[in-house]
C-alpha positions, -999 to +999 in steps of 0.1 A: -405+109-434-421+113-468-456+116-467-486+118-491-519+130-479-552+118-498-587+131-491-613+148-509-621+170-487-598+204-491-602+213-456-591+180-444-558+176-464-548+214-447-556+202-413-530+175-420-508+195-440-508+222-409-500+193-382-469+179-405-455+214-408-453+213-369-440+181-362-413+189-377-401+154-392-426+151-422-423+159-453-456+160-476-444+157-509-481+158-526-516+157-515-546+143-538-585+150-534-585+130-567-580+091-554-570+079-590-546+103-597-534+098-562-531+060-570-509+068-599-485+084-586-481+061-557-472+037-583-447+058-594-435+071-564-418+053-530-428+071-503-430+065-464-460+073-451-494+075-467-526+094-446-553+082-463-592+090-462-612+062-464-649+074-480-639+089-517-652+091-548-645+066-576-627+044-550-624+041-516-589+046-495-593+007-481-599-004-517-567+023-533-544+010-504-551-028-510-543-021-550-509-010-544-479-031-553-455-017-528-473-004-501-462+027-473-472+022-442-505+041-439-520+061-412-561+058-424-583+095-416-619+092-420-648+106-403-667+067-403-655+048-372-668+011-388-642+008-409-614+004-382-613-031-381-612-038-422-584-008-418-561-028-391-564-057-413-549-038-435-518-036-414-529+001-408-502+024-384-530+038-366-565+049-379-573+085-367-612+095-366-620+128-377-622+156-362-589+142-345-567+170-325-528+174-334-521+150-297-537+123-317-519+131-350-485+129-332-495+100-315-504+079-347-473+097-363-446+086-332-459+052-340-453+055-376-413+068-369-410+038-341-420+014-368-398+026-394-365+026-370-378-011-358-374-023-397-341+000-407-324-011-375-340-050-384-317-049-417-288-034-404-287-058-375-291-087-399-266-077-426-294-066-459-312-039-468-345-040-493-341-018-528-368-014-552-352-025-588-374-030-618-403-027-603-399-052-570-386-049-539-350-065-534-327-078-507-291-070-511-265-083-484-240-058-470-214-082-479-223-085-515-222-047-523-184-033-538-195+003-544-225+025-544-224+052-567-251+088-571-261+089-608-284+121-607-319+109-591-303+074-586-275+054-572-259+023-582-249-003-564-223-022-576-230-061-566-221-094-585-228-100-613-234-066-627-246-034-608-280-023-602-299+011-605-321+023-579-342+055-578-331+064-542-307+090-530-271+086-513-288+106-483-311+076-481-293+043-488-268+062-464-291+058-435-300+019-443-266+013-441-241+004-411-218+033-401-191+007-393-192-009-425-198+015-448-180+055-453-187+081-478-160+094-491-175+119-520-206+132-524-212+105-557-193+072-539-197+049-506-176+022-502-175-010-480-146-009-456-138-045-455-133-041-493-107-011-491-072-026-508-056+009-499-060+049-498-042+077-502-053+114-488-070+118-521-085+088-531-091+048-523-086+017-544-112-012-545-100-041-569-093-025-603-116+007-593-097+045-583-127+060-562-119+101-555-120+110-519-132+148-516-119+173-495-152+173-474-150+141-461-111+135-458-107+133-422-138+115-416-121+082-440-089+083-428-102+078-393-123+050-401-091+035-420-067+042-397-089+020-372-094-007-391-056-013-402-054-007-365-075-033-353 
């Protein structure tokens, strides 16, 4: 999970820094003791999990978290047990109260991971997935998308009636997306299987388009192929 930390307190932001580095599955990609720079870049920057002080300078966590447009789920650190309520109306993951031990942390954090895997596995059951383009969250069907293609820090997906770019990496639209419906064949393309005309060794044909299959992930296509013109 990527994670941004945001307290003003120095000491606080290593406590949380220390507990990520020993779970193991997070990621803090930045930490703020500044709130409004914090807020900028948040704007800026999709992440998926936010641990957030609450009693800051210049504005509060509860006030920074209800200002952003697309919101992370958030995981609320503060010291002042009263504002546990306003924090769950929030839609808070958990609201840890300081000093909280690293069994707490992982607590609040196992609840973040469950809650992520309840949404990804949501979309993929019901045939979308949601992509941030210019500026707002999107749904795209499964069935809609011909190609997805990496273009340096984003990908895009080829859907009708003209393709879309998303700041998101093939690692990551990779996991949002159906094993059975979808195979990367090179490290730039995915392609829908339903949408496969025909293939070669070295490369697959969807309508007019010649997609390059790499050595890497040769064997892993032509199974998936060879099943479906099987089945």
């Amino acid at each position: 999970m990527k994670c941004v930390a945001i307290d003003d307190e120095p000491l606080a932001l290593q406590l949380v820094q220390g507990y990520a580095r020993k779970t193991g599955e997070l990621d803090i990609v930045a930490t703020f003791t500044d709130a409004v720079k914090a807020r900028e870049y948040l704007q800026h920057n999709d992440i998926d999990l936010l641990f957030l002080d609450i009693q800051m300078p210049d504005i509060n966590g509860l006030e920074l978290f209800s200002s952003l447009e697309n919101k992370p789920l958030v995981i609320f650190t503060t010291a002042f047990g009263q504002y546990a309520a306003e924090g769950f109306n929030l839609d808070a993951v958990d609201y840890l109260v300081k000093p909280f031990d690293y069994e707490r942390f992982v607590k609040a954090v196992t609840k973040a991971r469950e809650l992520i895997d309840y949404r990804q596995n949501k979309e993929i059951n019901e045939g979308y997935l949601f992509v941030k383009h210019n500026y707002q969250w999107n749904k795209i069907y499964f069935k809609d998308i011909d190609l997805i293609e990496a273009l340096d820090d984003y990908i895009k997906i080829y859907i009708s009636p003209k393709p879309i770019l998303v700041h998101m990496s093939m690692k990551a639209v990779a996991e949002k997306l159906p094993v059975s419906k979808f195979v990367r064949v090179h490290r730039s393309y995915i392609v829908p299987v339903e949408k496969v005309d025909g293939w070669n060794k070295n490369s697959i044909r969807i309508a007019d388009k010649t997609i390059p299959i790499s050595y890497t992930y040769q064997k892993q296509v032509q199974d998936i192929l060879q099943k479906k013109m099987d089945s």
